[in-house]
Backbone as ProteinMPNN parsed JSONL, in Angstrom:
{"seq_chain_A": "XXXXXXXXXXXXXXXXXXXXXXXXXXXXXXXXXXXXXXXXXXXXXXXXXXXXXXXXXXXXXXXXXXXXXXXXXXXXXXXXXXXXXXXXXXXXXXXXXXXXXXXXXXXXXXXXXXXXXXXXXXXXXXXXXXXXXXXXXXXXXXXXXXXXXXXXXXXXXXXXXXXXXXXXXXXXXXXXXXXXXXXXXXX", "coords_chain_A": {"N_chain_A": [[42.47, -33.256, 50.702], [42.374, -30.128, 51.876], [40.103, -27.357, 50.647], [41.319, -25.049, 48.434], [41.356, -21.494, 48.745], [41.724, -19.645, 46.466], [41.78, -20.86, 44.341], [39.433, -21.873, 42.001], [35.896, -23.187, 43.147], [34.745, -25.502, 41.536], [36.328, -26.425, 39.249], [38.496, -26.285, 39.89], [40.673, -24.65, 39.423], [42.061, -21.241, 38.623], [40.457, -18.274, 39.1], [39.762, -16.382, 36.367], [40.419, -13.013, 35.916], [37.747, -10.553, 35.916], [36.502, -9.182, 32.834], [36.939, -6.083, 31.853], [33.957, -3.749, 31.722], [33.726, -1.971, 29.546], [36.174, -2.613, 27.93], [34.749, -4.562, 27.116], [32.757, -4.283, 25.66], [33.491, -3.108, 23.991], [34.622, -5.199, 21.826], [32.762, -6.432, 21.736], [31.874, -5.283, 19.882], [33.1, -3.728, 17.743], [32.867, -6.63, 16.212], [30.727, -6.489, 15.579], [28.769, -5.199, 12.728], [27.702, -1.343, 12.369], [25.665, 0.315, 13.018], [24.283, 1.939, 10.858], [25.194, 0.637, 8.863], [24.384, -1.771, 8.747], [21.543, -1.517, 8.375], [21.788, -0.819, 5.795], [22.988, -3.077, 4.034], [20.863, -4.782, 5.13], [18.885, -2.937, 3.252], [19.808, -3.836, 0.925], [19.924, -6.638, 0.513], [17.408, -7.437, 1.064], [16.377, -5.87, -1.735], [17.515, -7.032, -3.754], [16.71, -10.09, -3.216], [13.755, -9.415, -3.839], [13.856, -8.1, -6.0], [14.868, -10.286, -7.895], [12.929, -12.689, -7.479], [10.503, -11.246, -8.287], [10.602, -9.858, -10.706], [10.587, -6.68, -12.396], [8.257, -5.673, -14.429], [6.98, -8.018, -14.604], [4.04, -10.381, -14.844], [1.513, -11.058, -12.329], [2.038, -13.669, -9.803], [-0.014, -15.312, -9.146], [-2.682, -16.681, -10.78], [-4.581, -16.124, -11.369], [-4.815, -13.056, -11.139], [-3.376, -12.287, -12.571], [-4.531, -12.627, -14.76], [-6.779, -10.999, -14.632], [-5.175, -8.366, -14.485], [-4.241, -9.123, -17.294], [-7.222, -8.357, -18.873], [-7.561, -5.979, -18.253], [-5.625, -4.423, -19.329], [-5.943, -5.329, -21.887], [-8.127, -4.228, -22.31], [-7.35, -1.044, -22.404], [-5.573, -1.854, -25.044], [-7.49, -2.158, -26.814], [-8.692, 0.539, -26.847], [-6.621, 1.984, -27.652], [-6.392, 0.895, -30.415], [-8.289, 1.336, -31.52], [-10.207, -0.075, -31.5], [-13.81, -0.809, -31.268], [-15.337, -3.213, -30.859], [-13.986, -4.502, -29.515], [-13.469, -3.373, -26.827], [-15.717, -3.107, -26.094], [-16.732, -5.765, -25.855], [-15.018, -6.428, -23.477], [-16.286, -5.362, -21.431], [-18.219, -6.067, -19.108], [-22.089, -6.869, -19.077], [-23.611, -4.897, -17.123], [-21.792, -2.758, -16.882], [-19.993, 0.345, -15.29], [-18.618, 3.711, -15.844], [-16.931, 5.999, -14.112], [-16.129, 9.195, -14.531], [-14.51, 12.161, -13.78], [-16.731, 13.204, -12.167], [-18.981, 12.294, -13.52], [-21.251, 9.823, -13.805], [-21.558, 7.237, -15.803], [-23.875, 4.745, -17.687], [-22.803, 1.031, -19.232], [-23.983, 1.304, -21.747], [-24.487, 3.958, -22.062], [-21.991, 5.401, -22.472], [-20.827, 3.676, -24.277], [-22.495, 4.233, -26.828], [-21.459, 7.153, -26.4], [-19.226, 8.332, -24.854], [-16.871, 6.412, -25.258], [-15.754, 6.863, -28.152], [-14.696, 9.175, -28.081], [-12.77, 8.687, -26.048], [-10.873, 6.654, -27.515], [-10.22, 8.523, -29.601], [-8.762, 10.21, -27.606], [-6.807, 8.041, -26.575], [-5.211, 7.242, -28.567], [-4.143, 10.118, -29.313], [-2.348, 10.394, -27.526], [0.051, 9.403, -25.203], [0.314, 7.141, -22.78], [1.89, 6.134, -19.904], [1.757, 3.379, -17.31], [1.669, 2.425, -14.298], [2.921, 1.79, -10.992], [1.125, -0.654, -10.693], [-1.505, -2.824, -8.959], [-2.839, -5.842, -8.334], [-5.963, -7.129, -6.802], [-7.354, -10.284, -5.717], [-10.211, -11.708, -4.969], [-12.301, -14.526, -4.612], [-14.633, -14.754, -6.726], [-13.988, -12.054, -7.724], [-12.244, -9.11, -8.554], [-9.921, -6.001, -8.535], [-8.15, -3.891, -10.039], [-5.396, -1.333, -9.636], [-3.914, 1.601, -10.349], [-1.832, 3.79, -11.682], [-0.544, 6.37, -13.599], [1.147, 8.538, -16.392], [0.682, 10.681, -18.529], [1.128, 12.215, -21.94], [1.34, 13.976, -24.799], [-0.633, 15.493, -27.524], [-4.34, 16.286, -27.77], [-7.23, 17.437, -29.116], [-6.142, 19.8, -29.944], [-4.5, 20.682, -28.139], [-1.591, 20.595, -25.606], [-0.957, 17.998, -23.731], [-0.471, 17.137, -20.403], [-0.671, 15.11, -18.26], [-1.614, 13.564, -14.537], [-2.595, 10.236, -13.249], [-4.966, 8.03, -12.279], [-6.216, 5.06, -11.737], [-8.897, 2.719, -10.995], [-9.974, -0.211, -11.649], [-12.957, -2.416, -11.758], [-13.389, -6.087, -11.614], [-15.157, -8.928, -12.534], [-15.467, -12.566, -12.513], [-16.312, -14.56, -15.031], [-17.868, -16.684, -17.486], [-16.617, -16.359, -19.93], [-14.268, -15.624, -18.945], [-12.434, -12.88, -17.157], [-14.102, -9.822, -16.808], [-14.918, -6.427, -16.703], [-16.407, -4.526, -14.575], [-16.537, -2.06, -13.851], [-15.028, 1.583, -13.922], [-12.952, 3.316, -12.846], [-11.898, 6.777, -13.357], [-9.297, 9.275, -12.914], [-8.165, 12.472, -13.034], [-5.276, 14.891, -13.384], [-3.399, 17.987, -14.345], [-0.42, 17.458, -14.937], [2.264, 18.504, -12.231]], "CA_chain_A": [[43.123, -31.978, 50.604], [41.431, -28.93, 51.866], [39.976, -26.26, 49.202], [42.592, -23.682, 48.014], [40.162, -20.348, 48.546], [42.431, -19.036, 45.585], [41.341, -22.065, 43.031], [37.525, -21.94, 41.598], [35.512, -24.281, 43.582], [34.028, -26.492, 40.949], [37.218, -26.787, 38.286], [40.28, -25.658, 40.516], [41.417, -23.642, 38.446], [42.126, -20.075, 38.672], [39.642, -17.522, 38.359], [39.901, -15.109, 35.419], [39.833, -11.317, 36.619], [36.458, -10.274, 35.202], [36.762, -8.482, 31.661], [36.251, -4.592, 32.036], [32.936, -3.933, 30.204], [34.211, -0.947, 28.522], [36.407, -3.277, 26.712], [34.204, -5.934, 26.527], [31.247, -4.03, 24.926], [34.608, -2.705, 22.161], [35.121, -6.127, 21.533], [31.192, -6.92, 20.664], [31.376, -3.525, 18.883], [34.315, -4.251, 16.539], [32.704, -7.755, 15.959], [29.187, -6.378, 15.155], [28.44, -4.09, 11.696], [27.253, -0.141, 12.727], [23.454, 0.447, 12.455], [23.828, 2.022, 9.147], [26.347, -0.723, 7.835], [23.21, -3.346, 9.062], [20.522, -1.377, 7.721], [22.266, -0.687, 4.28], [22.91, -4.175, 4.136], [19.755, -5.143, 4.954], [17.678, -3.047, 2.395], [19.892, -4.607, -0.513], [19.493, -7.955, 0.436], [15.928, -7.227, 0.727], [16.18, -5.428, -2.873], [18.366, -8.082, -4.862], [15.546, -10.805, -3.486], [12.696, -8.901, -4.315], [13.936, -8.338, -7.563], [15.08, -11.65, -8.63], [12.073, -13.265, -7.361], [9.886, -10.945, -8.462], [11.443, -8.905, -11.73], [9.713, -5.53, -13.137], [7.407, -5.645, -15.539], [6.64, -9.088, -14.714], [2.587, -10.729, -14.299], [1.81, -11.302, -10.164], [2.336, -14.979, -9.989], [-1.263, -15.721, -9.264], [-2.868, -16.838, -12.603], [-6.094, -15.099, -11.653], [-4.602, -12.087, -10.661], [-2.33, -11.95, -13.686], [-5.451, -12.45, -15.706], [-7.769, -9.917, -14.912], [-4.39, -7.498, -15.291], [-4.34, -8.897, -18.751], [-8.028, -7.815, -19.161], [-7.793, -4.317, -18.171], [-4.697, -4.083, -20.455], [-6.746, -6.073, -23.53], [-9.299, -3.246, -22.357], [-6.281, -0.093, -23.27], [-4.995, -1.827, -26.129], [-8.48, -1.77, -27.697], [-9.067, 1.843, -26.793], [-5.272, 2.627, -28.518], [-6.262, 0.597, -31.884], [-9.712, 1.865, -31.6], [-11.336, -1.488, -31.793], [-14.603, -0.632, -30.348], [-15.693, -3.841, -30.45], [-12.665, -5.555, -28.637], [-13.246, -2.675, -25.964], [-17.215, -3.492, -25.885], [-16.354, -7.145, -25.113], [-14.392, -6.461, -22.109], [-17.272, -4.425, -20.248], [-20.383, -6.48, -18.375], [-23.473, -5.853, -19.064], [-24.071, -4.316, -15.966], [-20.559, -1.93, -16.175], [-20.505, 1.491, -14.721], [-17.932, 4.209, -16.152], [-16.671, 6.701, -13.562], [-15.06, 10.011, -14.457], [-14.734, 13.415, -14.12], [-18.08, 13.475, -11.667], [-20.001, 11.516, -13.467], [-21.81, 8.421, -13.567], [-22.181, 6.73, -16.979], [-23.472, 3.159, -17.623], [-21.813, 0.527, -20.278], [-24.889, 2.05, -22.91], [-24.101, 5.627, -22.866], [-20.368, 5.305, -22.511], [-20.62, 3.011, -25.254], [-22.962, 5.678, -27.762], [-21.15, 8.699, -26.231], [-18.12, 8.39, -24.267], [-15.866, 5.523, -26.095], [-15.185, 6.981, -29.154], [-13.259, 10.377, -27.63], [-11.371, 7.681, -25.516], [-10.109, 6.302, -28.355], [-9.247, 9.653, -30.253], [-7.719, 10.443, -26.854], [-5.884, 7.151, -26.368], [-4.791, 7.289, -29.851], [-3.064, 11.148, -29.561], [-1.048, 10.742, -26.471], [0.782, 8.488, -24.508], [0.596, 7.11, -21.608], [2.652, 4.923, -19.161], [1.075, 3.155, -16.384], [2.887, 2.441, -13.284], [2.57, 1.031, -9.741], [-0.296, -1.646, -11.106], [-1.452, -3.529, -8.082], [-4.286, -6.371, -8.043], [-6.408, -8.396, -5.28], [-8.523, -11.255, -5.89], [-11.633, -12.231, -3.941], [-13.34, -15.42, -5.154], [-14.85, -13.862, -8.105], [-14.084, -10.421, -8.037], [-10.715, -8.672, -8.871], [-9.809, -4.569, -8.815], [-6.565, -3.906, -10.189], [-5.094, 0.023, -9.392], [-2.496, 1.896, -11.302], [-1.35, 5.222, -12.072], [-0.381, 6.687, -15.219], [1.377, 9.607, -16.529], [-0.066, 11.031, -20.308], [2.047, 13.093, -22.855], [0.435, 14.086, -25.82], [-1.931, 16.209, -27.946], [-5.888, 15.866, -27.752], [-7.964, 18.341, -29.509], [-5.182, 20.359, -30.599], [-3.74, 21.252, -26.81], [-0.545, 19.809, -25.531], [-1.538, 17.344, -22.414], [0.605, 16.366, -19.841], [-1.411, 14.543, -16.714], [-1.012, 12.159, -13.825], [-3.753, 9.777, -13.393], [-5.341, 7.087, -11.302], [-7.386, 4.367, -12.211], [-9.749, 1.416, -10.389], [-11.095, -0.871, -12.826], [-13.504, -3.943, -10.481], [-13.492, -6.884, -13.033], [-15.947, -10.277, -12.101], [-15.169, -13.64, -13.077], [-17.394, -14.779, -16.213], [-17.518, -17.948, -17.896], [-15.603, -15.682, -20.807], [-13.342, -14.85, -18.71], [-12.541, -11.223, -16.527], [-14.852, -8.808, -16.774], [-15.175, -5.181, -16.556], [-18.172, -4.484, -13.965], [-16.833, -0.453, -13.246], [-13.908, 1.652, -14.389], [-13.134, 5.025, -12.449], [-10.662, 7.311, -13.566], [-9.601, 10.825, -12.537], [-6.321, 12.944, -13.159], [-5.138, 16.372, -13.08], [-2.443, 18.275, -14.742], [1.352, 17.015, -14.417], [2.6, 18.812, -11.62]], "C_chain_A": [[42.066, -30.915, 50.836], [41.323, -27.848, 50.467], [40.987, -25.477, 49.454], [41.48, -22.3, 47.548], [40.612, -19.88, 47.223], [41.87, -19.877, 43.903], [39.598, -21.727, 43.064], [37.002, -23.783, 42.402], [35.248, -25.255, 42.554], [35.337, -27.207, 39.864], [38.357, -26.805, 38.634], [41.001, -25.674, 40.031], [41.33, -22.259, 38.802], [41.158, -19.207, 38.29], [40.141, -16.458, 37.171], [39.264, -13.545, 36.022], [38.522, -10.93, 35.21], [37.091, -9.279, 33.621], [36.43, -6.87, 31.647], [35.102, -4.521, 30.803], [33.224, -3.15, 29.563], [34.756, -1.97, 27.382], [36.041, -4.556, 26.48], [33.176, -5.742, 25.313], [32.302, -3.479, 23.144], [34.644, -4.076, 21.887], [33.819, -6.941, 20.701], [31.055, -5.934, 19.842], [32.02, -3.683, 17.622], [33.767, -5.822, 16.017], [31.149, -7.192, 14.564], [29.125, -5.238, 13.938], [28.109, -3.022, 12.329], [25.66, -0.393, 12.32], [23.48, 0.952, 11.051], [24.496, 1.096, 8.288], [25.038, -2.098, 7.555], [22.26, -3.068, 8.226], [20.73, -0.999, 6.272], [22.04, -2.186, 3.855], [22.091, -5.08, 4.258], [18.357, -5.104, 3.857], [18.477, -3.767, 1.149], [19.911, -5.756, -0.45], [18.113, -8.277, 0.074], [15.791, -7.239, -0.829], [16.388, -6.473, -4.467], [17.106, -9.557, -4.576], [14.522, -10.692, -3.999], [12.435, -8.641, -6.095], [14.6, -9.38, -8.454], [13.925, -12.731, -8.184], [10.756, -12.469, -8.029], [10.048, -9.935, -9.949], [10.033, -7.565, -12.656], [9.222, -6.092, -13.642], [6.717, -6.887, -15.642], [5.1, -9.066, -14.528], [2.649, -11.458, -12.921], [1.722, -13.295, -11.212], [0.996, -15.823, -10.226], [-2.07, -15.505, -10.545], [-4.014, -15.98, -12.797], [-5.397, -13.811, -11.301], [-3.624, -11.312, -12.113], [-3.729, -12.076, -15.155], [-6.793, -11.513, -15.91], [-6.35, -8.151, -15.092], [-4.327, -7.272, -16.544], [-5.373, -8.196, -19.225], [-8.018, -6.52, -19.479], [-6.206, -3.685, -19.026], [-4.904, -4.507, -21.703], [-7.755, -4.392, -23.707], [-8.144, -1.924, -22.9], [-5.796, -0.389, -24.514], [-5.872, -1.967, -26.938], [-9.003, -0.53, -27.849], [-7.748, 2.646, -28.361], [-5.329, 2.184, -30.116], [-7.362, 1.034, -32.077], [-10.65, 1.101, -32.53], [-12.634, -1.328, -30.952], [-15.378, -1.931, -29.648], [-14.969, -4.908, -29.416], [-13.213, -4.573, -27.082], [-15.068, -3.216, -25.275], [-17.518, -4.843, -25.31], [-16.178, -7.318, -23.646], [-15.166, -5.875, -20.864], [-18.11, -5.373, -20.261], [-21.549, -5.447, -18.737], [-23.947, -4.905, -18.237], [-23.087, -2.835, -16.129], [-21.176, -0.351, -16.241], [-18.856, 2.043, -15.305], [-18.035, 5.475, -15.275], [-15.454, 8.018, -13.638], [-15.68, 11.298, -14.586], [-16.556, 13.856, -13.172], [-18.723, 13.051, -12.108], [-19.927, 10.129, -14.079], [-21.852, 8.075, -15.226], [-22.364, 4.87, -17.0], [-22.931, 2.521, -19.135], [-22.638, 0.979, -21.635], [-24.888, 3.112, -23.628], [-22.415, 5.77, -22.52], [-19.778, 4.33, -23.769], [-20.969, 3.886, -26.524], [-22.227, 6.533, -27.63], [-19.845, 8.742, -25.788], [-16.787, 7.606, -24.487], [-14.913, 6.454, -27.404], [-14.305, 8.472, -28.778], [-12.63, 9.263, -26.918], [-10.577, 7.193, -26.103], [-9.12, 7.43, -29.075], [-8.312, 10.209, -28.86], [-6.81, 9.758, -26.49], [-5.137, 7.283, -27.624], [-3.771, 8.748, -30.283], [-2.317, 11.051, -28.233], [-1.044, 9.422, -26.455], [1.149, 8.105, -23.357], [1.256, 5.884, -20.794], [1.883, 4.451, -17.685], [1.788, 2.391, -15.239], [2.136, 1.661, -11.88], [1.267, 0.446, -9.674], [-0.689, -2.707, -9.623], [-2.818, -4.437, -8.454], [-4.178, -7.073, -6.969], [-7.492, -9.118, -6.094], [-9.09, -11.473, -4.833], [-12.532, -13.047, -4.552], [-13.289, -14.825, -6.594], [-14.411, -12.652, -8.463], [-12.596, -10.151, -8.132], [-10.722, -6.991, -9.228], [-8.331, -4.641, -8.923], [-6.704, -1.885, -10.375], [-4.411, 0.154, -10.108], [-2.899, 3.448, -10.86], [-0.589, 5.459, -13.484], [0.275, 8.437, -15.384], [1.476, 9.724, -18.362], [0.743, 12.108, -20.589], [1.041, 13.066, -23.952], [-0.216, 15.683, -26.378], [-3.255, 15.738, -28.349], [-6.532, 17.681, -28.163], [-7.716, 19.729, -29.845], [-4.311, 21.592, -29.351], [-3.136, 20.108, -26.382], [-1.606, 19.233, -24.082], [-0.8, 16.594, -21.828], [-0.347, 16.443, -18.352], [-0.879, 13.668, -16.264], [-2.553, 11.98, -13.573], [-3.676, 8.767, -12.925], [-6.513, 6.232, -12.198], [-7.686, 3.246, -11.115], [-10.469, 0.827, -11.325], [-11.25, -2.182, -11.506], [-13.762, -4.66, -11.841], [-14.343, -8.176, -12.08], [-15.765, -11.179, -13.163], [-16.208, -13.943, -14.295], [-16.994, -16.532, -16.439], [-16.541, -17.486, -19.273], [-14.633, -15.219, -20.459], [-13.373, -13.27, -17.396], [-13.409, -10.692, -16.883], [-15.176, -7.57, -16.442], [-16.707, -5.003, -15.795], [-17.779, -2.852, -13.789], [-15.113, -0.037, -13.377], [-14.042, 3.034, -13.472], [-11.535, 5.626, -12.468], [-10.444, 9.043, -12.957], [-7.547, 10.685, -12.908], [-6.973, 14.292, -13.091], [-3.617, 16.729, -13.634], [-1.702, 17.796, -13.967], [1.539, 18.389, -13.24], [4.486, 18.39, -11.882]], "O_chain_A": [[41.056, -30.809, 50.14], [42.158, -27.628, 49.589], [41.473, -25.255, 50.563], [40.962, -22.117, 46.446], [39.592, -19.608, 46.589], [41.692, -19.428, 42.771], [38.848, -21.429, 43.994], [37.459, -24.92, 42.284], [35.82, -26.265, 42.963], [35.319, -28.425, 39.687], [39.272, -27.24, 37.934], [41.968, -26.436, 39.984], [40.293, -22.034, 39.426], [40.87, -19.252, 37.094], [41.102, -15.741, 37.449], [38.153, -13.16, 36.388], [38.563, -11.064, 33.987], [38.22, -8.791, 33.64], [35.271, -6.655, 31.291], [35.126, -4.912, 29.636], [32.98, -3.532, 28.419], [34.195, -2.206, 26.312], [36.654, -5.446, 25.89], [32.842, -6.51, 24.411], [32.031, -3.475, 21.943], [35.015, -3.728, 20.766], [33.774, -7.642, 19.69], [30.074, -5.799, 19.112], [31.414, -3.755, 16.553], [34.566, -6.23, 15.174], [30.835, -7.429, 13.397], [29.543, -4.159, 14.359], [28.068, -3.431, 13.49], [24.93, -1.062, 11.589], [22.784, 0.45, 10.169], [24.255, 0.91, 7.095], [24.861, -2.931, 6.666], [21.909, -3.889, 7.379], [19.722, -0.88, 5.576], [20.96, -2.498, 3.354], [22.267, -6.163, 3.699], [17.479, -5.913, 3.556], [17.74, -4.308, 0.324], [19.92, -6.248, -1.579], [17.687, -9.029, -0.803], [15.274, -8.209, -1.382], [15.826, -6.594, -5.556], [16.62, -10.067, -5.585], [14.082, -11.628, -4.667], [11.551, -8.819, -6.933], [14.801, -9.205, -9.655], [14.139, -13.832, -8.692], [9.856, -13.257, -8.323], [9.146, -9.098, -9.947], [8.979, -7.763, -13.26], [9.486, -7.292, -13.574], [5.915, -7.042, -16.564], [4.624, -8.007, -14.118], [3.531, -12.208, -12.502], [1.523, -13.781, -12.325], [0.821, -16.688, -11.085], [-2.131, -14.467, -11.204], [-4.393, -15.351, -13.785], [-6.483, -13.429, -10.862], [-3.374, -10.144, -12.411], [-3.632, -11.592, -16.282], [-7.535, -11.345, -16.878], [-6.652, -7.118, -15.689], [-4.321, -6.185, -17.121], [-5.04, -7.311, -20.013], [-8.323, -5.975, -20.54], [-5.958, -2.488, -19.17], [-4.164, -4.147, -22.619], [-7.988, -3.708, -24.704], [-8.154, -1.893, -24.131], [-5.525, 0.565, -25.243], [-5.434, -1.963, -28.089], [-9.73, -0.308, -28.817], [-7.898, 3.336, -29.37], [-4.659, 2.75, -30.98], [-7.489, 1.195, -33.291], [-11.353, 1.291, -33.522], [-12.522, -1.764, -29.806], [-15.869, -1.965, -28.52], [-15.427, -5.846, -28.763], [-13.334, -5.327, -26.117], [-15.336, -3.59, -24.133], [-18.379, -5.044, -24.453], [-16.815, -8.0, -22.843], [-14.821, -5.892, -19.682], [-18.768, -5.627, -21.269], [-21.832, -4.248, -18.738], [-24.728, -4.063, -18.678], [-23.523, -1.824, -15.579], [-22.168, 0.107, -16.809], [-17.93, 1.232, -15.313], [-19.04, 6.159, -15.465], [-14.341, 8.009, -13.112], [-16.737, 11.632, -15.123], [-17.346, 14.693, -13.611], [-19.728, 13.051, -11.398], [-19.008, 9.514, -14.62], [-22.327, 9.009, -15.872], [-21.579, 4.005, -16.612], [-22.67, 3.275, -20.073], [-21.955, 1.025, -22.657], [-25.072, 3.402, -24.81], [-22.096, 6.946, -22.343], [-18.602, 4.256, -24.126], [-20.058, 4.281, -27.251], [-21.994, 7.084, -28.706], [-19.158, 9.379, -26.587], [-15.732, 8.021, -24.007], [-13.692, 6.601, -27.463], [-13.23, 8.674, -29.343], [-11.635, 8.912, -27.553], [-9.456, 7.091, -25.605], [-7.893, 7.423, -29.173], [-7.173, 10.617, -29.09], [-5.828, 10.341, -26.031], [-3.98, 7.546, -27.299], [-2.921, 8.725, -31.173], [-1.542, 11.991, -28.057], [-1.629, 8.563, -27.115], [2.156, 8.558, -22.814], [1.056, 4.725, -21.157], [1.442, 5.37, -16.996], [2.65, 1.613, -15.647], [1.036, 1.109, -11.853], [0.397, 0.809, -8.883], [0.26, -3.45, -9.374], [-3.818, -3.832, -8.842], [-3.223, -7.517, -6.331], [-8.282, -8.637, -6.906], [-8.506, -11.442, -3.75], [-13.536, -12.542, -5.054], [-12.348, -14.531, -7.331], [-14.513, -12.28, -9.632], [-11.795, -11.014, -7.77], [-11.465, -6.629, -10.14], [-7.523, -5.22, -8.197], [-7.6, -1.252, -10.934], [-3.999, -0.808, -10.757], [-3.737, 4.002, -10.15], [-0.166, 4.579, -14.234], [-0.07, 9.359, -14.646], [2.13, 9.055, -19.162], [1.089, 12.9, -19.712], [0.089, 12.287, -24.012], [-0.229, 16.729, -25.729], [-3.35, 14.858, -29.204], [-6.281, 18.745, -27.597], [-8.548, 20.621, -30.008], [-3.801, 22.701, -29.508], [-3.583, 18.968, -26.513], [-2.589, 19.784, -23.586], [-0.375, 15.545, -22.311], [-0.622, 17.405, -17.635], [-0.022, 12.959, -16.792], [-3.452, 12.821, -13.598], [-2.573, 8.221, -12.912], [-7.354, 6.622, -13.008], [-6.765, 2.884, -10.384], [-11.507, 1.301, -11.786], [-10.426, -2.685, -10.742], [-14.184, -4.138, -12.872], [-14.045, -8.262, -10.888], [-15.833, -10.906, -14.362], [-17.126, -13.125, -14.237], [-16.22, -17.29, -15.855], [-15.711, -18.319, -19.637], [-13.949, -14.49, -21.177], [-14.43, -12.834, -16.94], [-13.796, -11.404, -17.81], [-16.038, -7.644, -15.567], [-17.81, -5.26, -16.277], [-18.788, -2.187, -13.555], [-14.174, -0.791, -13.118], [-15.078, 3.697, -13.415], [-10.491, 5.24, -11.942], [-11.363, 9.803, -12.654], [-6.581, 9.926, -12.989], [-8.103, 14.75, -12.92], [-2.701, 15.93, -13.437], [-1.863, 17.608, -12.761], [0.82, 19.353, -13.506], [5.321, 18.754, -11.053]]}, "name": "protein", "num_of_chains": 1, "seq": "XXXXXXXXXXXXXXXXXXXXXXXXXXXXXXXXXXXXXXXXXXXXXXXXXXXXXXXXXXXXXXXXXXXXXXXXXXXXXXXXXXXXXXXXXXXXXXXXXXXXXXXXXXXXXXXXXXXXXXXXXXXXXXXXXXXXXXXXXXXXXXXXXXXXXXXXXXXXXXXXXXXXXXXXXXXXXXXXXXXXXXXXXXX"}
């Protein structure tokens, strides 16, 4: 039998008249979410994983990383009971105290500069916020921020505040090798 020009060579069968793309591209359009339907959709999937795998207030997963956090929070909650010696522990011999422009090492920050930290940890209150650490072998710097309420020296005090504490592994444990702090009135 000769071909039938009218039949599709390979299936002879009828061709289908092509689909207009106008309503082909409505047809992937109506199928497909909107860009903001996708990207809504996207950050709470994101959000609901992030926070069931990972939940506020939690310690990072990494044991070292969750343990020099503990440190530098052993190191505040000895400033706030104004245990000097719990706070004296947590600093290396070597440590360096950074604020306010200057330099102090763990000797004269220990004689001179501890004990207002305490009477200042001890009249306000502060919350400490977006805590981040990194480990490196030995070494570990954990960041934060902080925002202080309070009275110190009989003026109200409301700051935001940054900290870098670098901590080194020990055979005791974390270690405080350098603390640097700075703030500036609440804004």
């Amino acid at each position: 039998m000769p071909p039938n020009p009218s039949l599709h060579p390979t299936c002879n069968s009828r061709p289908r008249p092509p689909a207009h793309a106008a309503e082909r591209a409505r047809r992937v359009a109506d199928d497909q979410p909107s860009p903001p339907v996708r990207a809504i959709t996207t950050y709470l999937v994101a959000f609901f994983l992030v926070t069931w795998l990972h939940p506020a207030g939690s310690q990072p997963a990494d044991p070292d990383a969750a343990a020099a956090v503990a440190a530098v929070e052993r190191f505040h909650g000895a400033l706030r009971a104004g245990d000097t010696a719990a706070a004296a522990a947590l600093l290396a011999p070597d440590a360096v105290v950074l604020e306010g422009g200057d330099l102090e090492s763990r000797r004269h920050y220990l004689a001179h500069h501890l004990a207002e930290d305490i009477k200042f940890a001890r009249g306000t209150a502060s919350k400490r916020e977006n805590v981040n650490v990194s480990v490196n072998g030995e070494v570990a710097w954990v960041t934060s921020t902080s925002t202080t309420q309070g009275e110190f020296q009989g003026k109200p005090v409301s700051l935001a505040g940054a900290e870098l504490v670098v901590l080194s592994r020990s055979s005791a444990g974390w270690l405080i090798r350098a603390i640097h702090w700075s703030s500036h009135k609440k804004r």
